[in-house]
C-alpha positions as CSV (number, residue, x, y, z in Angstrom):
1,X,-3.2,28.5,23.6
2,X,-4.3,27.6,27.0
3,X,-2.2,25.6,28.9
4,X,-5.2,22.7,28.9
5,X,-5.0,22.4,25.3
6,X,-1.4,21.7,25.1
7,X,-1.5,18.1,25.9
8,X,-4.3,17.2,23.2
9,X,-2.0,19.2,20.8
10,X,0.8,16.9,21.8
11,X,-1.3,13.9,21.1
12,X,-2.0,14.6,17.5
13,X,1.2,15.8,16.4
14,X,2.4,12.4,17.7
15,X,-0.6,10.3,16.1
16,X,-0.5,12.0,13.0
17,X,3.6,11.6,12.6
18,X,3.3,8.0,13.8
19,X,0.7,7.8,10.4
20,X,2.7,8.7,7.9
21,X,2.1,7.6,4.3
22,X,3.8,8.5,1.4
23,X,2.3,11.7,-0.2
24,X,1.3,9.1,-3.3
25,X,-1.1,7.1,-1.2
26,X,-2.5,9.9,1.3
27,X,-6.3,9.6,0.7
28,X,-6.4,5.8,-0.3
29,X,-9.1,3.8,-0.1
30,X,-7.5,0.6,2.0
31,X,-11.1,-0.8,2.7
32,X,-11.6,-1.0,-1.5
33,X,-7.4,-1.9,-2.0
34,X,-8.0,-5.0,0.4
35,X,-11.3,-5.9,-1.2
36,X,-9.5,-5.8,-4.7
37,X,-6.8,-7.9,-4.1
38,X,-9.5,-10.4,-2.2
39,X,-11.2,-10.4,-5.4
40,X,-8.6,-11.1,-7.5
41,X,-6.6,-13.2,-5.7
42,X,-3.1,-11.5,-5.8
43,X,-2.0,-13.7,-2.8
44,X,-2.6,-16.7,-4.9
45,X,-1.2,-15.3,-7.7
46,X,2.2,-14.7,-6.4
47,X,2.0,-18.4,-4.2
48,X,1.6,-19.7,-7.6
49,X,4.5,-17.8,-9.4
50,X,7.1,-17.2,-6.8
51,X,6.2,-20.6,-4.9
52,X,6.2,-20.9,-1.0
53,X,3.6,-18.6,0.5
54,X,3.9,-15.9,-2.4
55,X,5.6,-13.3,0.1
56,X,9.1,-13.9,-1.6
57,X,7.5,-11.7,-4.3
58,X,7.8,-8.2,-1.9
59,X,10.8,-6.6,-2.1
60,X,12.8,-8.2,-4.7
61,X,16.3,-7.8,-4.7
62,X,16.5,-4.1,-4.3
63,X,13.3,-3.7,-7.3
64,X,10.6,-2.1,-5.4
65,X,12.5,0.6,-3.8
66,X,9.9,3.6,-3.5
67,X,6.3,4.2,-3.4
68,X,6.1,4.9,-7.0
69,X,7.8,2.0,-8.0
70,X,5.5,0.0,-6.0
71,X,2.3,1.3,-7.7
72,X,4.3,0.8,-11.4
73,X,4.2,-3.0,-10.1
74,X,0.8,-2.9,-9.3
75,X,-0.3,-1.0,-12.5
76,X,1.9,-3.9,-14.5
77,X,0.0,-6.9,-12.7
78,X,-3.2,-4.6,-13.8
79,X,-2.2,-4.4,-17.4
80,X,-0.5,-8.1,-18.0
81,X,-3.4,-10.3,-16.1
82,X,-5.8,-7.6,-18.1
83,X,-8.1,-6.5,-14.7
84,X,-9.3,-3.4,-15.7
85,X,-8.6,-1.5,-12.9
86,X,-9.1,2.3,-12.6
87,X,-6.1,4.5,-11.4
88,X,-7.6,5.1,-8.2
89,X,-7.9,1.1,-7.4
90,X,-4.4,0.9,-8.4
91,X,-3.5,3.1,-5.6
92,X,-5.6,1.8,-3.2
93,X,-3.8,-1.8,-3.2
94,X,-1.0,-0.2,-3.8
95,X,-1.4,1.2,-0.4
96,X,-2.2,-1.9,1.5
97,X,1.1,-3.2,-0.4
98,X,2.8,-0.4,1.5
99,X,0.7,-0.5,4.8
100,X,1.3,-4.4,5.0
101,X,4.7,-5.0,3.1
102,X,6.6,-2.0,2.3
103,X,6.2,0.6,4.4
104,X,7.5,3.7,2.6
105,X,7.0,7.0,4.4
């Protein structure tokens, strides 16, 4: 390695490590998770059974505690309000869950 290239080798180690995701949302679509839970108006949803601005409903006492747990959430609000979603979709706003609320590594 040439001493000029050590520097650019510094600067993605340390954007990659400052990216980390869990290894159960590496690939995610965040453009389609966001566009999902636009659609079917999670935020809503949660304003109008948690009260207050919905956000009390992220991290409940201890409940959502790792990345997989999260996306079993997600997959229950999928099966109970009957959306149809495809596994994928699950983990893509499972994702922006994390990305925005959670922020498993």
């Amino acid at each position: 390695m040439s001493p000029s290239t050590f520097p650019l080798l510094l600067l993605l180690v340390g954007a990659s490590a400052g990216a980390q995701v869990p290894a159960l949302y590496e690939g995610a679509d965040l453009k389609l998770g966001e566009r999902l839970i636009a659609e079917h108006k999670c935020a809503a949803c949660h304003r109008q059974k948690v009260g207050g601005d919905g956000s009390s409903v992220y991290r409940p006492a201890g409940r959502v505690n790792t990345p997989g747990v999260l996306r079993g959430m997600v997959e229950s609000c999928n099966t109970e309000l009957n959306l149809g979603l495809f596994p994928e979709e699950v983990t893509a706003i499972s994702a922006v869950l994390n990305r925005d609320h959670y922020r498993f590594k």
